[in-house]
C-alpha positions, 0 to 999 in steps of 0.5 A: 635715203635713196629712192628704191623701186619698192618705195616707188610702189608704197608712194602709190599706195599712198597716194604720194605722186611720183616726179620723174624727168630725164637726164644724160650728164652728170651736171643735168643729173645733179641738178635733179637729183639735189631740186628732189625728183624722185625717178631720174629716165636715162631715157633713149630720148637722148638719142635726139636732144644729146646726139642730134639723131632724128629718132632713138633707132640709131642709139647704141648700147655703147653710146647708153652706157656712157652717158647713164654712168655720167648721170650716175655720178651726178646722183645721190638720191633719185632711182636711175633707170635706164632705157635699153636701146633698139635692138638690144633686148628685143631678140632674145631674153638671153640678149635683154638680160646681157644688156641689161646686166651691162647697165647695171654693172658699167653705170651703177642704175638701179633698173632699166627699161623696154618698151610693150607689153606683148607676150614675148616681152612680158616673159623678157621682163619676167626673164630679168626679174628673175635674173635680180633685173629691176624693170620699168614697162612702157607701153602706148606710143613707143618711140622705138616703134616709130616707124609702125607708129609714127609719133600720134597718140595710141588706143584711141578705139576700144580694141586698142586701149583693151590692147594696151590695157593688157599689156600693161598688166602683162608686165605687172605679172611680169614682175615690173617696179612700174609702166610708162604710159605714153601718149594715150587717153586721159581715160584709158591711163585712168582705168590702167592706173586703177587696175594696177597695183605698180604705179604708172608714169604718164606722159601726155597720159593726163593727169590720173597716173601715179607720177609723170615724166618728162623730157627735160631739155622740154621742161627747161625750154631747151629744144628747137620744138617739142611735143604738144603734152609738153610743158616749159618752165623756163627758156633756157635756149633764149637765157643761152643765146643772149648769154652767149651773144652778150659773152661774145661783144664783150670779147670783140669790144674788149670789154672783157676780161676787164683790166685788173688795175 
């Protein structure tokens, strides 16, 4: 059975922890989705480690589309959200539920996702509920907000984390399957968990949330750096290089392809 957003909210219920990693093209996407992850991020996070910009401001709507309906084609099981990119919501909730219809019509996803939590988004993410919209929040560092922001971890001090822990419960009344807590104390992410009744996805938000996500091309040891809460499981960019250098003698050694006799 495929992975539903209302599931999403009975594994917290249950206790179940929630496995989400990201993807951006049909062969990463059947991986995940066949090894069992249950939330498959179309994240804007591939503005980066796929496009090779230095932030996620640059992405385009065109740009998501194409990759999140590659990814969908990779997928049988896990629930796809999609992020939508900067710029493309944030003027207006006629303009979110424009982009958001796209996503959901040109790709095939399930849901998408907007980053904060402040009074003008909870009524956009109220606006797509309504509209039949699935809606994951994010809140706490927020990507798109890099040059407010920068990359350090938000709600450190009192006033913040009670700014944070709003917002966060802002977009449950708002209607939203899920949030993202990214980069925050281990504590705060334990007090949102606690007082909300849709599950929270950490990264780098300790161990206390109801799930955790990750940067793939981090878990796979794929990029050139990555961000202290991250974890590898593999070094694929080493496995890549050697099996392209040994590739490589064998063509200038004519080694291969081997003499068929």
């Amino acid at each position: 059975m495929a992975v539903t957003t209302q599931q999403l909210i009975q594994w917290k219920q249950q206790g179940r922890r929630i496995v989400a990693l990201t993807a951006w093209d049909y062969a990463i996407a059947q991986v995940l989705d066949q090894a069992g992850v249950d939330l498959i991020l179309v994240g804007d996070s591939l503005a980066m480690v796929t496009l090779g910009y230095e932030t996620t401001l640059p992405l385009t709507l065109e740009e998501m589309l194409h990759h999140a309906a590659s990814v969908r084609r990779g997928v049988k099981q896990a629930l796809i959200a999609v992020d939508l990119p900067f710029l493309t919501y944030q003027e207006s909730p006629q303009q979110a539920i424009h982009s958001a219809g796209r996503v959901l019509k040109e790709t095939g996803a399930q849901a998408v996702k907007l980053e904060g939590g402040y009074p003008i988004m909870a009524e956009t993410v109220s606006r797509l509920v309504q509209a039949g919209i699935p809606v994951l929040g994010h809140v706490g560092l927020t990507p798109q907000s890099v040059h407010m922001l920068g990359y350090r971890q938000q709600g450190k001090t009192p006033d913040a984390g009670e700014r944070i822990l709003s917002e966060a419960i802002a977009l449950e009344q708002a209607g939203a399957f899920g949030v993202v807590l990214e980069h925050i104390p281990a504590s705060l992410a334990a007090q949102i968990t606690q007082k909300l009744t849709i599950p929270t996805i950490g990264i780098g938000a300790g161990l206390h949330c109801d799930g955790q996500v990750l940067v793939t091309t981090d878990v796979l040891g794929l990029s050139q750096k990555q961000p202290p809460f991250a974890k590898s499981y593999a070094n694929l960019r080493e496995t890549i290089t050697q099996a392209v250098q040994d590739y490589s003698n064998e063509v200038r050694e004519r080694q291969f392809p081997e003499e068929k006799s």
